[in-house]
C-alpha positions, 0 to 999 in steps of 0.5 A, a space after each residue: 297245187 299252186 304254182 299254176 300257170 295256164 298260159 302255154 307260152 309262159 315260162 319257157 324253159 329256154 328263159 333262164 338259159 341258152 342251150 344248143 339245139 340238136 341237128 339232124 347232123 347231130 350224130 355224126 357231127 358230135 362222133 365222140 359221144 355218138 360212138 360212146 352211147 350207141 355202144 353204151 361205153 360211157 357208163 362204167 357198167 355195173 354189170 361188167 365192173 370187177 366192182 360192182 358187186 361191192 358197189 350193190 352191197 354198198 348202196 343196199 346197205 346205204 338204202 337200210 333205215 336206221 334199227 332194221 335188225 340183222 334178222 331181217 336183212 340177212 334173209 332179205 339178203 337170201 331171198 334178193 339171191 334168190 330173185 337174182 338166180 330166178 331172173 338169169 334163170 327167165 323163171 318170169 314168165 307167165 303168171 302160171 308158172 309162179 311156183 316157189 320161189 318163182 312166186 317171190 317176185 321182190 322183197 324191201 324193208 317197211 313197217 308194219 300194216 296191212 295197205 287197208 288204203 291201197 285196195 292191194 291184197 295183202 297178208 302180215 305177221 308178227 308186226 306191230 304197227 310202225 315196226 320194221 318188217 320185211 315186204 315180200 312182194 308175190 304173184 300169187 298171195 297164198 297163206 303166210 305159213 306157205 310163203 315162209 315155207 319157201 323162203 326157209 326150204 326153197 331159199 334157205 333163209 331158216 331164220 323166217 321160221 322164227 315166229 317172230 320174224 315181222 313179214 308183210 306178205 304183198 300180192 303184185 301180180 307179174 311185174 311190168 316195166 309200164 310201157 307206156 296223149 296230146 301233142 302239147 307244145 312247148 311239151 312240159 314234163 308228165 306228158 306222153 313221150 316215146 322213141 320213134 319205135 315204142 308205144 308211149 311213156 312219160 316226161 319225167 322232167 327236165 335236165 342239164 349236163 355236168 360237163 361240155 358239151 351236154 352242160 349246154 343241152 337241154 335234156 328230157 330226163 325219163 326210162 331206157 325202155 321209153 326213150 331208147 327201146 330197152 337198149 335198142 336206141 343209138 344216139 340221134 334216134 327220133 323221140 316224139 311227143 306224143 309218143 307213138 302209140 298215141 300218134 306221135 310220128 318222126 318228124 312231125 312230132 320229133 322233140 329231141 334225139 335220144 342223147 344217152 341211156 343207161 343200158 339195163 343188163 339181162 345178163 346171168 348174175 348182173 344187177 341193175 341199179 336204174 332204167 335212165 335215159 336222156 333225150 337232147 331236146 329243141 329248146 323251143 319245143 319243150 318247157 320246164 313245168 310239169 303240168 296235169 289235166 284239171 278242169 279249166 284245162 292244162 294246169 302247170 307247176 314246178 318241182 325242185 331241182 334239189 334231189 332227196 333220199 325217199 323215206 318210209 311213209 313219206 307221201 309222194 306226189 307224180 304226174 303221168 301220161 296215163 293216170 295224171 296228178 296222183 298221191 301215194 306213200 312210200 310202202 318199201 325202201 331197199 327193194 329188190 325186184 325182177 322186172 319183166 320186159 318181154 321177149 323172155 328178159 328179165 331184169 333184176 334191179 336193186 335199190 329201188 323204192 315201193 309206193 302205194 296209193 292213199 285212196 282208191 285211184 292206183 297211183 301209176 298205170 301202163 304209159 307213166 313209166 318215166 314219171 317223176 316222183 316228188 314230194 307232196 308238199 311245198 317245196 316238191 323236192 324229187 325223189 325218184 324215177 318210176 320204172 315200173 309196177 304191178 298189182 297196185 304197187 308201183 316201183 321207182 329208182 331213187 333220183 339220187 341214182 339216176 342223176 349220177 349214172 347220167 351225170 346230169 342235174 336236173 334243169 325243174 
Protein backbone atom coordinates (compact mmCIF):
# COMPACT_ATOMS: atom_id res chain seq x y z
CA UNK A 1 0.00 0.00 0.00
CA UNK A 2 1.66 3.53 -0.46
CA UNK A 3 0.60 6.21 1.38
CA UNK A 4 2.52 5.19 4.42
CA UNK A 5 3.52 7.05 7.25
CA UNK A 6 5.40 5.45 10.31
CA UNK A 7 5.83 8.51 12.33
CA UNK A 8 2.65 8.49 15.11
CA UNK A 9 2.92 11.85 15.60
CA UNK A 10 2.30 12.73 11.96
CA UNK A 11 -0.81 13.98 10.48
CA UNK A 12 -2.74 14.51 13.10
CA UNK A 13 -6.31 14.59 12.31
CA UNK A 14 -6.88 17.91 14.13
CA UNK A 15 -4.28 19.35 11.45
CA UNK A 16 -6.87 20.59 8.85
CA UNK A 17 -9.49 21.62 11.11
CA UNK A 18 -10.53 22.95 14.80
CA UNK A 19 -12.99 20.42 16.50
CA UNK A 20 -14.59 20.81 20.10
CA UNK A 21 -13.44 18.29 22.42
CA UNK A 22 -16.25 16.50 24.69
CA UNK A 23 -16.29 17.17 28.23
CA UNK A 24 -17.27 15.21 31.09
CA UNK A 25 -20.28 17.61 31.24
CA UNK A 26 -20.92 16.97 27.83
CA UNK A 27 -24.37 15.05 28.28
CA UNK A 28 -25.64 17.40 30.46
CA UNK A 29 -24.31 20.41 28.88
CA UNK A 30 -25.50 19.70 25.06
CA UNK A 31 -29.62 18.29 26.67
CA UNK A 32 -30.87 18.96 23.40
CA UNK A 33 -28.86 15.96 21.75
CA UNK A 34 -28.48 14.12 24.97
CA UNK A 35 -32.27 13.62 25.23
CA UNK A 36 -32.59 12.62 21.65
CA UNK A 37 -30.02 9.98 21.52
CA UNK A 38 -30.44 8.02 24.56
CA UNK A 39 -34.12 7.63 23.41
CA UNK A 40 -32.72 7.02 19.82
CA UNK A 41 -35.64 9.85 18.48
CA UNK A 42 -33.34 11.67 16.35
CA UNK A 43 -33.44 8.85 13.70
CA UNK A 44 -36.95 8.92 12.12
CA UNK A 45 -36.95 5.01 12.80
CA UNK A 46 -37.41 2.67 10.17
CA UNK A 47 -39.10 0.46 12.25
CA UNK A 48 -41.72 2.91 13.44
CA UNK A 49 -42.08 4.92 10.08
CA UNK A 50 -45.79 4.29 8.17
CA UNK A 51 -43.07 4.75 5.28
CA UNK A 52 -40.97 2.37 5.94
CA UNK A 53 -41.86 -0.50 4.08
CA UNK A 54 -41.93 1.63 0.65
CA UNK A 55 -38.62 2.77 1.77
CA UNK A 56 -36.96 -1.19 1.85
CA UNK A 57 -38.94 -1.77 -1.47
CA UNK A 58 -37.19 1.32 -2.80
CA UNK A 59 -33.73 0.74 -1.50
CA UNK A 60 -33.88 -3.13 -2.61
CA UNK A 61 -34.85 -2.28 -5.70
CA UNK A 62 -32.28 0.53 -5.91
CA UNK A 63 -29.60 -2.28 -4.85
CA UNK A 64 -30.62 -4.65 -8.22
CA UNK A 65 -28.03 -4.85 -10.77
CA UNK A 66 -29.01 -4.09 -14.19
CA UNK A 67 -30.85 -7.74 -16.19
CA UNK A 68 -31.56 -9.51 -13.05
CA UNK A 69 -34.70 -11.00 -14.55
CA UNK A 70 -38.17 -10.78 -12.54
CA UNK A 71 -37.76 -14.70 -12.13
CA UNK A 72 -35.18 -14.04 -9.67
CA UNK A 73 -36.33 -11.21 -7.70
CA UNK A 74 -39.74 -12.41 -6.98
CA UNK A 75 -38.51 -15.33 -5.24
CA UNK A 76 -35.69 -13.36 -3.73
CA UNK A 77 -38.53 -11.66 -2.63
CA UNK A 78 -40.43 -14.53 -1.19
CA UNK A 79 -37.76 -16.05 0.48
CA UNK A 80 -36.34 -12.10 2.48
CA UNK A 81 -40.15 -12.83 3.67
CA UNK A 82 -39.55 -15.60 4.87
CA UNK A 83 -35.93 -14.51 6.78
CA UNK A 84 -38.44 -11.88 7.93
CA UNK A 85 -41.23 -14.17 9.95
CA UNK A 86 -38.01 -16.48 10.98
CA UNK A 87 -36.33 -13.37 12.46
CA UNK A 88 -39.85 -12.13 14.73
CA UNK A 89 -40.26 -15.69 15.15
CA UNK A 90 -36.30 -16.06 17.11
CA UNK A 91 -36.01 -19.28 14.96
CA UNK A 92 -31.94 -18.50 15.10
CA UNK A 93 -31.11 -20.09 17.55
CA UNK A 94 -28.59 -22.86 17.69
CA UNK A 95 -27.38 -24.38 14.69
CA UNK A 96 -29.40 -27.67 15.51
CA UNK A 97 -32.22 -26.22 15.21
CA UNK A 98 -31.82 -24.90 11.53
CA UNK A 99 -34.49 -27.09 9.65
CA UNK A 100 -36.43 -25.74 6.67
CA UNK A 101 -36.56 -22.40 6.25
CA UNK A 102 -35.18 -22.06 9.44
CA UNK A 103 -31.90 -23.18 7.59
CA UNK A 104 -32.03 -20.32 5.06
CA UNK A 105 -30.19 -17.83 6.93
CA UNK A 106 -29.83 -15.03 3.54
CA UNK A 107 -30.40 -14.53 0.24
CA UNK A 108 -28.70 -11.75 -2.42
CA UNK A 109 -28.14 -11.54 -6.21
CA UNK A 110 -24.67 -12.66 -7.74
CA UNK A 111 -22.97 -14.33 -10.68
CA UNK A 112 -22.32 -17.55 -11.15
CA UNK A 113 -19.29 -19.54 -9.67
CA UNK A 114 -18.65 -22.00 -6.97
CA UNK A 115 -15.87 -19.43 -4.58
CA UNK A 116 -13.21 -22.15 -5.43
CA UNK A 117 -10.71 -19.02 -3.92
CA UNK A 118 -12.77 -18.60 -0.84
CA UNK A 119 -12.42 -22.39 0.76
CA UNK A 120 -16.39 -21.91 1.63
CA UNK A 121 -18.50 -24.56 0.72
CA UNK A 122 -20.77 -24.25 -1.75
CA UNK A 123 -23.16 -25.73 -4.33
CA UNK A 124 -24.68 -24.14 -7.91
CA UNK A 125 -27.20 -24.79 -10.38
CA UNK A 126 -28.01 -23.76 -13.51
CA UNK A 127 -25.33 -21.03 -13.69
CA UNK A 128 -23.19 -19.91 -16.48
CA UNK A 129 -20.21 -18.25 -15.52
CA UNK A 130 -20.90 -14.22 -14.89
CA UNK A 131 -24.72 -14.90 -15.27
CA UNK A 132 -26.96 -13.78 -12.36
CA UNK A 133 -28.17 -16.16 -9.81
CA UNK A 134 -29.63 -15.78 -6.85
CA UNK A 135 -27.19 -16.59 -3.47
CA UNK A 136 -28.76 -18.52 -0.81
CA UNK A 137 -26.85 -18.26 2.24
CA UNK A 138 -27.33 -21.62 4.64
CA UNK A 139 -26.46 -22.96 8.00
CA UNK A 140 -26.37 -26.47 6.98
CA UNK A 141 -25.47 -27.12 3.02
CA UNK A 142 -27.55 -30.19 1.92
CA UNK A 143 -28.13 -31.23 -1.51
CA UNK A 144 -29.27 -28.50 -4.20
CA UNK A 145 -32.71 -30.30 -4.82
CA UNK A 146 -33.69 -30.17 -0.63
CA UNK A 147 -32.90 -26.57 -0.49
CA UNK A 148 -35.04 -25.84 -3.54
CA UNK A 149 -37.71 -28.08 -1.93
CA UNK A 150 -37.98 -25.65 0.99
CA UNK A 151 -37.90 -22.86 -0.93
CA UNK A 152 -40.75 -23.89 -3.16
CA UNK A 153 -43.09 -26.31 -0.36
CA UNK A 154 -41.86 -24.31 2.66
CA UNK A 155 -41.46 -20.65 1.33
CA UNK A 156 -44.02 -20.81 -1.36
CA UNK A 157 -41.84 -19.33 -4.22
CA UNK A 158 -42.78 -22.43 -6.98
CA UNK A 159 -40.76 -20.64 -9.60
CA UNK A 160 -37.50 -22.36 -8.04
CA UNK A 161 -38.93 -25.43 -9.19
CA UNK A 162 -37.87 -24.47 -12.88
CA UNK A 163 -34.66 -26.10 -13.52
CA UNK A 164 -33.51 -23.13 -15.03
CA UNK A 165 -33.47 -21.07 -12.33
CA UNK A 166 -29.71 -19.99 -11.55
CA UNK A 167 -28.75 -20.67 -7.59
CA UNK A 168 -25.69 -20.78 -5.67
CA UNK A 169 -26.20 -22.46 -2.72
CA UNK A 170 -23.54 -20.91 -0.03
CA UNK A 171 -22.67 -22.69 3.65
CA UNK A 172 -22.31 -19.54 6.40
CA UNK A 173 -23.04 -21.34 9.16
CA UNK A 174 -25.00 -19.13 11.98
CA UNK A 175 -24.70 -15.65 11.34
CA UNK A 176 -22.77 -13.57 14.22
CA UNK A 177 -22.87 -9.91 14.39
CA UNK A 178 -18.68 -10.14 15.26
CA UNK A 179 -18.20 -9.00 18.72
CA UNK A 180 -15.09 -7.92 18.71
CA UNK A 181 -5.30 -4.72 20.81
CA UNK A 182 -2.63 -2.08 21.37
CA UNK A 183 -3.46 1.11 22.92
CA UNK A 184 -2.30 3.35 20.22
CA UNK A 185 -2.18 6.96 20.56
CA UNK A 186 -3.32 9.22 18.59
CA UNK A 187 -5.70 6.02 17.80
CA UNK A 188 -5.98 5.58 13.87
CA UNK A 189 -9.01 3.68 12.14
CA UNK A 190 -8.67 -0.22 11.91
CA UNK A 191 -7.81 -0.39 15.42
CA UNK A 192 -9.64 -2.09 18.42
CA UNK A 193 -12.23 0.00 19.95
CA UNK A 194 -15.35 -0.53 22.45
CA UNK A 195 -17.96 0.98 24.80
CA UNK A 196 -16.81 0.66 28.32
CA UNK A 197 -19.28 -2.37 28.54
CA UNK A 198 -18.45 -4.86 25.25
CA UNK A 199 -15.65 -6.64 24.51
CA UNK A 200 -13.84 -4.98 21.56
CA UNK A 201 -14.60 -4.10 17.94
CA UNK A 202 -13.25 -1.72 15.41
CA UNK A 203 -12.35 2.11 14.20
CA UNK A 204 -14.02 2.14 10.91
CA UNK A 205 -12.69 5.63 10.33
CA UNK A 206 -13.50 8.93 11.05
CA UNK A 207 -16.31 11.57 10.36
CA UNK A 208 -18.03 15.03 10.65
CA UNK A 209 -21.38 16.18 11.08
CA UNK A 210 -23.56 17.80 8.69
CA UNK A 211 -25.08 20.53 11.00
CA UNK A 212 -24.30 22.60 14.30
CA UNK A 213 -23.23 21.51 16.35
CA UNK A 214 -21.68 17.91 15.45
CA UNK A 215 -20.12 19.84 12.16
CA UNK A 216 -17.58 21.01 14.88
CA UNK A 217 -16.98 17.01 16.53
CA UNK A 218 -14.82 15.29 15.21
CA UNK A 219 -16.37 11.50 15.29
CA UNK A 220 -15.25 7.55 15.27
CA UNK A 221 -17.51 6.16 12.85
CA UNK A 222 -18.25 2.25 13.58
CA UNK A 223 -21.39 -0.61 14.63
CA UNK A 224 -24.34 0.33 17.12
CA UNK A 225 -23.00 -3.24 18.84
CA UNK A 226 -19.38 -1.79 19.36
CA UNK A 227 -19.92 1.54 20.26
CA UNK A 228 -23.28 1.84 21.99
CA UNK A 229 -23.86 -1.98 23.25
CA UNK A 230 -26.67 -3.10 20.75
CA UNK A 231 -28.82 -0.41 21.79
CA UNK A 232 -28.04 -0.23 25.48
CA UNK A 233 -25.45 2.89 25.38
CA UNK A 234 -26.77 6.64 26.12
CA UNK A 235 -25.15 9.74 25.03
CA UNK A 236 -21.73 10.61 26.84
CA UNK A 237 -21.00 6.93 27.73
CA UNK A 238 -17.00 5.94 27.92
CA UNK A 239 -15.71 4.53 24.63
CA UNK A 240 -12.08 3.06 25.11
CA UNK A 241 -9.25 2.36 22.78
CA UNK A 242 -8.46 -0.56 23.31
CA UNK A 243 -11.51 -2.03 23.65
CA UNK A 244 -12.40 -3.88 26.81
CA UNK A 245 -11.59 -7.00 25.99
CA UNK A 246 -8.42 -6.13 25.21
CA UNK A 247 -7.75 -4.16 28.31
CA UNK A 248 -9.17 -1.06 27.71
CA UNK A 249 -10.56 0.54 30.78
CA UNK A 250 -12.49 4.22 31.58
CA UNK A 251 -10.78 6.80 31.93
CA UNK A 252 -7.45 5.78 31.43
CA UNK A 253 -7.98 4.59 27.66
CA UNK A 254 -11.29 6.68 27.26
CA UNK A 255 -11.18 8.46 23.56
CA UNK A 256 -14.38 9.75 22.90
CA UNK A 257 -18.34 9.45 24.44
CA UNK A 258 -20.90 7.56 22.47
CA UNK A 259 -22.29 10.52 20.29
CA UNK A 260 -25.30 9.06 18.63
CA UNK A 261 -26.25 5.43 17.07
CA UNK A 262 -28.73 3.89 14.84
CA UNK A 263 -30.93 1.76 17.09
CA UNK A 264 -31.20 -2.05 15.56
CA UNK A 265 -34.82 -2.89 15.66
CA UNK A 266 -35.82 -6.54 17.08
CA UNK A 267 -39.12 -6.16 16.60
CA UNK A 268 -41.92 -8.39 14.80
CA UNK A 269 -41.94 -7.28 11.27
CA UNK A 270 -39.33 -4.61 11.37
CA UNK A 271 -36.29 -4.48 8.99
CA UNK A 272 -33.03 -2.96 9.38
CA UNK A 273 -31.12 -1.13 7.15
CA UNK A 274 -27.41 -0.47 9.27
CA UNK A 275 -25.68 -1.40 12.61
CA UNK A 276 -24.11 2.61 12.81
CA UNK A 277 -22.94 4.30 15.37
CA UNK A 278 -20.66 7.49 16.51
CA UNK A 279 -18.45 8.52 19.22
CA UNK A 280 -17.68 12.23 19.54
CA UNK A 281 -13.90 11.79 19.83
CA UNK A 282 -10.72 14.38 21.94
CA UNK A 283 -9.12 15.65 18.70
CA UNK A 284 -5.72 14.80 20.27
CA UNK A 285 -6.32 11.44 21.00
CA UNK A 286 -7.06 10.14 17.52
CA UNK A 287 -5.88 10.24 13.76
CA UNK A 288 -7.37 10.21 10.56
CA UNK A 289 -5.25 7.45 8.91
CA UNK A 290 -6.21 3.98 9.07
CA UNK A 291 -3.10 1.92 9.68
CA UNK A 292 -2.28 -2.27 10.00
CA UNK A 293 0.73 -4.13 11.32
CA UNK A 294 3.45 -4.71 8.90
CA UNK A 295 6.91 -5.45 9.49
CA UNK A 296 8.67 -2.51 10.18
CA UNK A 297 5.92 -2.01 12.70
CA UNK A 298 2.60 0.12 12.32
CA UNK A 299 1.99 0.99 8.66
CA UNK A 300 -0.68 4.11 8.11
CA UNK A 301 -2.38 5.12 4.94
CA UNK A 302 -5.45 7.22 4.02
CA UNK A 303 -8.93 6.42 2.12
CA UNK A 304 -11.22 8.63 0.22
CA UNK A 305 -13.86 10.50 2.04
CA UNK A 306 -15.96 10.15 -1.31
CA UNK A 307 -18.50 7.17 -0.80
CA UNK A 308 -19.22 4.48 -3.65
CA UNK A 309 -21.94 2.15 -4.59
CA UNK A 310 -20.20 -1.91 -4.16
CA UNK A 311 -20.40 -3.55 -7.25
CA UNK A 312 -20.46 -7.44 -8.01
CA UNK A 313 -16.87 -8.47 -8.43
CA UNK A 314 -15.43 -5.68 -7.33
CA UNK A 315 -12.33 -6.12 -5.08
CA UNK A 316 -12.11 -4.73 -1.72
CA UNK A 317 -9.84 -4.03 0.78
CA UNK A 318 -10.45 -3.77 5.00
CA UNK A 319 -8.18 -3.19 7.88
CA UNK A 320 -9.10 -4.84 11.52
CA UNK A 321 -8.67 -5.40 15.06
CA UNK A 322 -8.60 -9.05 14.51
CA UNK A 323 -7.37 -10.30 10.89
CA UNK A 324 -5.55 -6.40 9.65
CA UNK A 325 -5.02 -5.44 6.22
CA UNK A 326 -6.99 -8.02 4.27
CA UNK A 327 -8.53 -8.33 0.33
CA UNK A 328 -11.65 -9.93 -0.57
CA UNK A 329 -14.48 -9.63 -3.50
CA UNK A 330 -17.86 -8.64 -3.34
CA UNK A 331 -19.75 -12.08 -3.96
CA UNK A 332 -23.69 -10.59 -3.41
CA UNK A 333 -25.30 -7.29 -3.66
CA UNK A 334 -28.94 -6.76 -2.12
CA UNK A 335 -28.68 -9.01 0.45
CA UNK A 336 -31.05 -9.79 3.05
CA UNK A 337 -30.01 -11.68 6.20
CA UNK A 338 -30.97 -12.57 9.82
CA UNK A 339 -28.49 -11.54 12.22
CA UNK A 340 -27.78 -13.17 15.56
CA UNK A 341 -26.81 -10.96 18.62
CA UNK A 342 -27.41 -12.98 21.50
CA UNK A 343 -29.98 -13.21 24.14
CA UNK A 344 -32.29 -14.70 21.63
CA UNK A 345 -32.45 -11.14 19.20
CA UNK A 346 -32.41 -11.53 16.36
CA UNK A 347 -32.02 -8.91 13.79
CA UNK A 348 -33.29 -8.74 10.16
CA UNK A 349 -31.48 -6.48 7.85
CA UNK A 350 -31.75 -5.45 4.15
CA UNK A 351 -29.70 -4.11 1.78
CA UNK A 352 -26.49 -5.11 2.81
CA UNK A 353 -23.54 -6.37 0.56
CA UNK A 354 -21.59 -9.91 0.77
CA UNK A 355 -17.75 -10.19 0.35
CA UNK A 356 -15.65 -13.33 0.21
CA UNK A 357 -12.10 -13.76 0.46
CA UNK A 358 -9.35 -14.04 -2.70
CA UNK A 359 -7.08 -16.33 -1.04
CA UNK A 360 -6.72 -18.61 1.78
CA UNK A 361 -6.76 -16.01 4.74
CA UNK A 362 -10.78 -15.01 5.88
CA UNK A 363 -11.25 -11.65 4.90
CA UNK A 364 -12.99 -10.75 8.55
CA UNK A 365 -12.97 -12.61 12.13
CA UNK A 366 -14.46 -11.96 15.46
CA UNK A 367 -13.42 -8.06 16.83
CA UNK A 368 -13.66 -6.41 12.81
CA UNK A 369 -17.00 -5.36 13.34
CA UNK A 370 -17.04 -1.73 12.58
CA UNK A 371 -14.34 -1.89 9.83
CA UNK A 372 -14.20 0.12 6.84
CA UNK A 373 -14.44 -1.59 3.67
CA UNK A 374 -12.76 0.14 0.65
CA UNK A 375 -11.87 -0.07 -2.61
CA UNK A 376 -8.43 -1.94 -3.60
CA UNK A 377 -6.93 0.58 -5.54
CA UNK A 378 -5.56 3.93 -5.82
CA UNK A 379 -8.16 6.12 -4.83
CA UNK A 380 -9.62 3.52 -1.93
CA UNK A 381 -12.88 4.88 -2.23
CA UNK A 382 -15.41 3.66 0.83
CA UNK A 383 -17.84 1.38 0.40
CA UNK A 384 -19.45 -0.10 3.23
CA UNK A 385 -19.44 -0.82 7.18
CA UNK A 386 -18.90 -4.60 8.20
CA UNK A 387 -21.27 -5.71 10.69
CA UNK A 388 -21.10 -9.07 10.43
CA UNK A 389 -20.13 -12.79 9.34
CA UNK A 390 -20.02 -16.35 9.48
CA UNK A 391 -18.77 -19.16 7.43
CA UNK A 392 -16.49 -17.28 5.62
CA UNK A 393 -18.59 -15.03 4.44
CA UNK A 394 -18.54 -11.54 5.53
CA UNK A 395 -21.30 -9.04 5.54
CA UNK A 396 -21.40 -5.11 5.43
CA UNK A 397 -23.86 -2.27 5.09
CA UNK A 398 -23.55 0.03 2.20
CA UNK A 399 -21.57 3.27 3.50
CA UNK A 400 -23.89 5.44 1.35
CA UNK A 401 -26.51 4.16 4.01
CA UNK A 402 -24.57 4.66 6.82
CA UNK A 403 -23.72 8.38 6.17
CA UNK A 404 -27.30 9.18 5.81
CA UNK A 405 -28.96 7.45 9.12
CA UNK A 406 -26.16 9.35 10.73
CA UNK A 407 -26.10 12.53 8.99
CA UNK A 408 -22.61 12.78 8.70
CA UNK A 409 -19.56 12.98 6.17
CA UNK A 410 -16.79 11.18 6.51
CA UNK A 411 -13.65 13.06 7.83
CA UNK A 412 -10.55 10.29 5.85
Amino acid sequence: MSAKDRDPKGARAQSEQSFQEPSAKAPQQDTSDSTEEARGDEFDSPNDSSSYSEDVASLQAESAPAGVSRTLMEIKAQIEQALRQNAVNGAVQAESAFQGSSNIVGVGIGLGETHPQSGTPALSASVSPGEHALNVYVVELTSIDAIKAVIVESIGASAASDDSVPLNIIQTGLIQAQPNTARVRPAPGGYSVGHVKITAGTIGCYCVGNSAPRNSRLMALSNNHVLANVNGGVFGDCVVQPGPYDGGKCPADQIAILERYVPINFAAGASNVVDCATAWCWPDRVRRELAYHSGAGISYFRISSAPIAPALNMIVGKTGRTTQLTTGRITGVGVTVNVNYGGGRVGHFVDQVSIQSVNANPFSAGGDSGSSIWTWNAARNPVALLFAGGGGVTFANRMTNVLAALDVHLYT
